[in-house]
C-alpha positions in Angstrom: -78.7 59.8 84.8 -79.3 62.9 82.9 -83.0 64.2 81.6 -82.8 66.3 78.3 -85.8 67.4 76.3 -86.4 69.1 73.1 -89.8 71.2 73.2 -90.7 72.3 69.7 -93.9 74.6 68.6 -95.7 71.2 67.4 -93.4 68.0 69.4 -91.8 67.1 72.3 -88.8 64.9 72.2 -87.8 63.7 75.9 -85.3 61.5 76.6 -82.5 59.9 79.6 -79.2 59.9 79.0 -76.2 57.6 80.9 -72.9 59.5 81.1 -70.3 58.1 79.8 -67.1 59.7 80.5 -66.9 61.1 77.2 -68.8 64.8 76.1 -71.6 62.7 74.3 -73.8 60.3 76.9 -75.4 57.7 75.7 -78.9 57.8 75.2 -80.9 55.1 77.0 -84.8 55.9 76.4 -86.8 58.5 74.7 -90.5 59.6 73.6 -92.3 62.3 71.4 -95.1 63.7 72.7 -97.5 66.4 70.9 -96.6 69.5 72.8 -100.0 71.1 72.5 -101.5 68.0 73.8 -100.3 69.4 77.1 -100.9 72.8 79.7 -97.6 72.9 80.6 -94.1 72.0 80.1 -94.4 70.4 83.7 -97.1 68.2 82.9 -95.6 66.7 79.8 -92.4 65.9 81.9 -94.2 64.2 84.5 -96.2 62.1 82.0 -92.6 61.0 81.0 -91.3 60.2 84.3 -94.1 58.8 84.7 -93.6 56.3 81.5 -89.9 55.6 81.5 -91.0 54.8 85.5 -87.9 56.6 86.9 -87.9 59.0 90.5 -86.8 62.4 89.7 -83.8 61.7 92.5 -82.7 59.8 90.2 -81.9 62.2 87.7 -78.4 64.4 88.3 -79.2 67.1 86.2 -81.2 68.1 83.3 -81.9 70.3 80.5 -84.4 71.4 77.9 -84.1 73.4 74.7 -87.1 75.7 74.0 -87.9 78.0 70.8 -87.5 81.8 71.7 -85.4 84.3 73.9 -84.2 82.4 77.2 -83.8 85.7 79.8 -83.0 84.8 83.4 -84.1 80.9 82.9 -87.8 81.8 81.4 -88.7 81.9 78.2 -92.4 81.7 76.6 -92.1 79.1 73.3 -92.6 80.1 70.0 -96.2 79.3 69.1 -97.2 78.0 72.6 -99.1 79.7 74.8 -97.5 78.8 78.1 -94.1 79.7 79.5 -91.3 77.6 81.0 -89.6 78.8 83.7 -87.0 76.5 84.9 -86.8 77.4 89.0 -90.8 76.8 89.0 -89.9 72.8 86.7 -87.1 72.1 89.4 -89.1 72.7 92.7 -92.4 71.1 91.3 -90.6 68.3 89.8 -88.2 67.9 92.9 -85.5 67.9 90.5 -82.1 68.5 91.5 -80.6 70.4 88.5 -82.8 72.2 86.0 -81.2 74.4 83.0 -83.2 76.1 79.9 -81.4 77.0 76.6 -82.8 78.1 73.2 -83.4 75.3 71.2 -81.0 76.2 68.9 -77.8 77.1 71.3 -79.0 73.5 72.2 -78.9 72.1 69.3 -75.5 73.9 68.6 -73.9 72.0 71.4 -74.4 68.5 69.5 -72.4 69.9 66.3 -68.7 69.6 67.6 -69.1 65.9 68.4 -71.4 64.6 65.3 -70.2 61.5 63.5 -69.3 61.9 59.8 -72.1 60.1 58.9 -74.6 62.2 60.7 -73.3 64.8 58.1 -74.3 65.6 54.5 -71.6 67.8 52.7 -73.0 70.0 50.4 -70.3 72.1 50.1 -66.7 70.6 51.2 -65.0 73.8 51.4 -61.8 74.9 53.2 -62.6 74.3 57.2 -60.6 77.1 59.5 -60.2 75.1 62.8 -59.8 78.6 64.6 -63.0 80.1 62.6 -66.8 80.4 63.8 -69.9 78.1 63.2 -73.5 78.8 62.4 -76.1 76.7 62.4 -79.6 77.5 61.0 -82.1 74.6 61.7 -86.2 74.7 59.3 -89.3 73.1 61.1 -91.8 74.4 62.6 -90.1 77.8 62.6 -86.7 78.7 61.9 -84.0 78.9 64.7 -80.3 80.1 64.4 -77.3 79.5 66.8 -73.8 80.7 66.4 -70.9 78.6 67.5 -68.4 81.4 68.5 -64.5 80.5 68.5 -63.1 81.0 71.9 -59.9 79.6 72.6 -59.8 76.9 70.0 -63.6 75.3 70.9 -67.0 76.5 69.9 -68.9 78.3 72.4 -72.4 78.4 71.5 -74.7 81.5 71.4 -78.0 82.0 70.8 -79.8 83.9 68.3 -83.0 84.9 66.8 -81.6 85.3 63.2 -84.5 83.4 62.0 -86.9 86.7 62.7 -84.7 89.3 60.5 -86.2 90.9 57.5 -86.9 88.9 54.1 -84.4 90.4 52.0 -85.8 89.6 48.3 -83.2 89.1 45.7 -85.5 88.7 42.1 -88.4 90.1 40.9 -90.4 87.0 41.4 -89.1 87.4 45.1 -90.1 91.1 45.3 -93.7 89.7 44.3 -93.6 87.1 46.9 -92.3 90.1 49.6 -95.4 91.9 48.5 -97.7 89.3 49.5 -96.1 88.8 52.9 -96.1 92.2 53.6 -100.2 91.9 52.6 -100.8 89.1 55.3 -98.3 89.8 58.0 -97.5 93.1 57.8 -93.9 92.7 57.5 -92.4 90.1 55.7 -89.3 87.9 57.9 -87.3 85.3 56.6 -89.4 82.2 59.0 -92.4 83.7 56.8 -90.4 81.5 54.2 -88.0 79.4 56.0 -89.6 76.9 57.7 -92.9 74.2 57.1 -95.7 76.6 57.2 -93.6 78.8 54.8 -93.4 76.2 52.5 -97.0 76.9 52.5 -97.3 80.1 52.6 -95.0 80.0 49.2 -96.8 77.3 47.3 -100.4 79.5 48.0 -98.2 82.4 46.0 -96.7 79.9 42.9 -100.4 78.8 42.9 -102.6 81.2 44.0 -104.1 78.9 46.1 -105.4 76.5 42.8 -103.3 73.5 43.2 -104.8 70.2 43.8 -102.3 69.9 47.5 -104.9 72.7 49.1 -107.8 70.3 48.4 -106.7 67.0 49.7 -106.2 65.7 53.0 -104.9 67.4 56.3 -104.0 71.1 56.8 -101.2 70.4 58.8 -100.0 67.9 56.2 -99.3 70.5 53.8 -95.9 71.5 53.7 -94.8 67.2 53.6 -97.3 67.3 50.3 -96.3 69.9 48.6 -92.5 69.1 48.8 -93.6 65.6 48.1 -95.6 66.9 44.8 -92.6 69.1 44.2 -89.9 66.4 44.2 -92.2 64.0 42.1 -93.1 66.6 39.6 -96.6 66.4 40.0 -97.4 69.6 40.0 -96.0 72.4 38.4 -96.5 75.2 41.3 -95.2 73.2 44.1 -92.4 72.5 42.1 -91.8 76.2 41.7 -92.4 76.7 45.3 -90.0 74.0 46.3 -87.4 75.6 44.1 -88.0 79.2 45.6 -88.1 77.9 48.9 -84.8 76.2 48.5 -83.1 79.5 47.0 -84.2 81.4 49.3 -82.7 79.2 52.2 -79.4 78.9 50.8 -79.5 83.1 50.5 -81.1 83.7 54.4 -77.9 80.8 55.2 -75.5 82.7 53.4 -76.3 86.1 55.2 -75.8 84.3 58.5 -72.7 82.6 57.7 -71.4 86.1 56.4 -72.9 87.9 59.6 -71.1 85.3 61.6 -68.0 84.8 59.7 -68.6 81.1 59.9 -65.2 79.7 58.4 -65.5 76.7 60.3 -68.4 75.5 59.0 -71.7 76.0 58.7 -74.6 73.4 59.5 -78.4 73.1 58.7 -80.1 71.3 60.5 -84.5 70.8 61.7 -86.9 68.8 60.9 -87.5 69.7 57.4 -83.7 69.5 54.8 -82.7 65.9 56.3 -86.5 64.4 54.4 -86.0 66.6 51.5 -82.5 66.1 51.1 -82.6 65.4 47.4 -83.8 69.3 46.8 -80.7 70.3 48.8 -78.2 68.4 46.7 -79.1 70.5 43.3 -76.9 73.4 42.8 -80.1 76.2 43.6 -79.2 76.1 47.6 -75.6 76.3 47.5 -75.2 79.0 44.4 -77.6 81.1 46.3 -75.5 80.4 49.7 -72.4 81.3 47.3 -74.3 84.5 45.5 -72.4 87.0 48.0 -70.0 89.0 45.6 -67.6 90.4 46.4 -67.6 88.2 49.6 -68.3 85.0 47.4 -65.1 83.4 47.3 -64.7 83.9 51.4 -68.4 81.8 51.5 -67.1 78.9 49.1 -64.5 78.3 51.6 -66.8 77.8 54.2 -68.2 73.8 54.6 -72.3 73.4 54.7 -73.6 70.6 55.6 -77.1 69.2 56.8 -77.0 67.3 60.0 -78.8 63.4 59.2 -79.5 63.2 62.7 -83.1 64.0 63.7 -82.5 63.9 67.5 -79.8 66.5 67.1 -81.5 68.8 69.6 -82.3 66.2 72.2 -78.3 65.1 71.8 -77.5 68.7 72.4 -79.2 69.1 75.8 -77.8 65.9 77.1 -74.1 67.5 76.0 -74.9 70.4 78.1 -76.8 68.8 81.1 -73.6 66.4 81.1 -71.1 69.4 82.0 -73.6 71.0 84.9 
């Protein structure tokens, strides 16, 4: 049996996995718990051994993605305020096998066996089977992976792409620049790129006055606006919506050209695969194609969003099945 979690800034996704014989176990049980609900990343596995009722001697291996830099098996998540470290999970949990990856290197390791119909193509493109990946995933932050070519199979590697500079493109995006430089201090593309940016570029369409920032639950926002946005219900979040989507396909762009992604190059997260009708208008892929003179090397390249919202939990099984 093989334990594989998926800790995110606002939910945990655990789950058990039964190897099959092929790269991809099959996943037997899983459950979402609110990350911040817990003190540690020890205590929220040992509520869900303690749920699915199975012994951690049980378990042959396991493995857990986690937002942020991974350096000698520790890493401190994205906006959580406790660390993981994996030695201190495996002797406390008396686990046998314990390995931490970035959650998007994790999530990287589900992309070379996803089904066709875990896929949206946006752009078909001309796939080199010898070329790089990329993979660039919006939810609570944004996360990047590379898939580098080694040998004929994609090697994952992680990276913090997600933290780079906010390169503006249009006046409208200089003012928006300008107004993250005013709150942050320094304006980087997950300002944008991700739920609360969503946010954070409705308040600028809006200047705060739209009816979304009066109703209901802060941390319902960014699922309003879009909704707002995609029903035309309001003029600024459809703005928003739009600029948020061009600005994507531009930051997606950037890392496919940074990584020479010819062999495709996938988006994946909580957020595209519920808004997926804003994703199939031209504004994401004409700003992911808006590279001259490099534009007619990105058309070539495939983009597609990945349907399948466990995709990070399915990576960590992938890898905890090959320890």
């Amino acid at each position: 049996m093989l334990l594989a979690g998926d800790l995110g800034g606002t939910k945990t996704l655990l789950g058990l996995f039964r190897q099959t014989g092929t790269a991809r176990p099959e996943m037997v049980v899983t459950h979402e718990f609110a990350t911040l609900d817990f003190p540690s990343a020890g205590d929220i596995l040992a509520a869900f051994l303690q749920k699915v009722d199975v012994a951690a001697d049980a378990i042959d291996a396991a493995c857990f993605g986690v937002p942020g830099p991974v350096i000698d098996q520790r890493v401190q998540p994205t906006n959580v305020d406790w660390a993981v470290d994996a030695r201190e999970l495996q002797a406390t949990l008396k686990l046998k096998r314990v390995h931490l990856l970035n959650d998007l290197e994790a999530m990287a390791y589900v992309v070379p066996v996803l089904r066709d119909d875990e896929l949206q193509v946006l752009q078909k493109g001309k796939r080199n089977p010898q070329g790089n990946g990329a993979l660039l995933a919006a939810g609570t932050g944004l996360g990047t992976a590379l898939l580098i070519s080694v040998d004929g199979a994609w090697r994952p590697s992680p990276s913090e792409g997600g933290h780079v500079d906010f390169a503006a493109r249009t006046p409208r995006e200089i003012e928006l620049l300008q107004e993250l430089i005013r709150l942050y201090g320094r304006a980087q593309t997950e300002h944008i790129v991700c739920g609360p940016g969503v946010v954070n570029v409705a308040r600028f369409t809006s200047q705060g006055r739209s009816f979304v920032f009066r109703d209901g639950d802060a941390t319902d926002l960014p699922a309003r606006i879009t909704e707002a946005a995609l029903e035309r219900r309001c003029p600024h979040c459809v703005e928003a919506l739009e600029l948020w989507i061009s600005i994507f396909g531009a930051a997606a762009g950037n890392f496919a050209l940074s990584g020479l992604a010819t062999g495709g190059v996938y988006i994946g997260g909580g957020i595209p695969a519920k808004i997926l009708p804003a994703f199939e208008t031209p504004t994401f892929i004409e700003a992911f194609n808006a590279k001259e003179p490099m534009n007619g090397l990105t058309r070539d390249m495939p983009v597609s969003i990945i349907l399948n919202r466990h995709a990070g939990l399915d990576g960590t099984a992938v890898f905890a099945n090959t320890m």
